[in-house]
N, C-alpha and C positions, 0 to 999 in steps of 0.2 A: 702729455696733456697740452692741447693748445690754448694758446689765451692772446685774445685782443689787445694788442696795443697803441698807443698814440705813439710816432715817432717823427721827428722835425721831416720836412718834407727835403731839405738837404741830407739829412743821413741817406733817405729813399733813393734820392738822385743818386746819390755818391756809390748806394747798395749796387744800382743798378748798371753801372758801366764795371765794375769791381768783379762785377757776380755773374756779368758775357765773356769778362776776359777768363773768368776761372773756371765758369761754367759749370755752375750752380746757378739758383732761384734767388733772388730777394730774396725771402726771407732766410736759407740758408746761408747767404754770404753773411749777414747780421748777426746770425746764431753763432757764426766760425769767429766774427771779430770779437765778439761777446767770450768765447772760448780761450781763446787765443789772448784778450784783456786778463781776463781772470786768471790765469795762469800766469802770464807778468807779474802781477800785482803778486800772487802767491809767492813767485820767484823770481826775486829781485835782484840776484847777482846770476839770473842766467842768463844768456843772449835768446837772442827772439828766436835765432836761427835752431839752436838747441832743443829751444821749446816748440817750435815747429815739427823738425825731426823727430823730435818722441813722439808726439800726437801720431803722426806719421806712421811711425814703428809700430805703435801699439792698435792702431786700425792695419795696417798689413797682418800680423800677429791675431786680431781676431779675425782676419779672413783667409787666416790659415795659409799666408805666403811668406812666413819668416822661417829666414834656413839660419839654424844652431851656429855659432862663430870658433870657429878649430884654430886652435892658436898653435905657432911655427910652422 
């Protein structure tokens, strides 16, 4: 469901050079920091970078390109 919102016209700026370099939309780069925030805050003793890599994994994993991990 989409929904209108007001946001500082510096978030927009900031969405906008953030969201060519990663190449995404506005409004997607904002949704990912928004994601990517709430998952911090959820977990507070993990590093950003961990919680990037999961997100990560778990959209490879729904699109069907994670390979099983064979230990030795």
């Amino acid at each position: 469901m989409a929904v209108a919102l007001k946001l500082s016209d510096e978030l927009v700026e900031d969405a906008k050079a953030t969201a060519a370099a990663e190449h995404r939309s506005v409004p997607k780069q904002i949704e990912y920091w928004a994601r990517i925030g709430k998952c911090v805050l959820e977990n507070p003793d993990m590093p950003l970078r961990l919680i990037q890599d999961t997100m990560l994994s778990l959209e490879e994993t729904k699109a069907g390109q994670a390979k099983p991990y064979v230990f030795g």
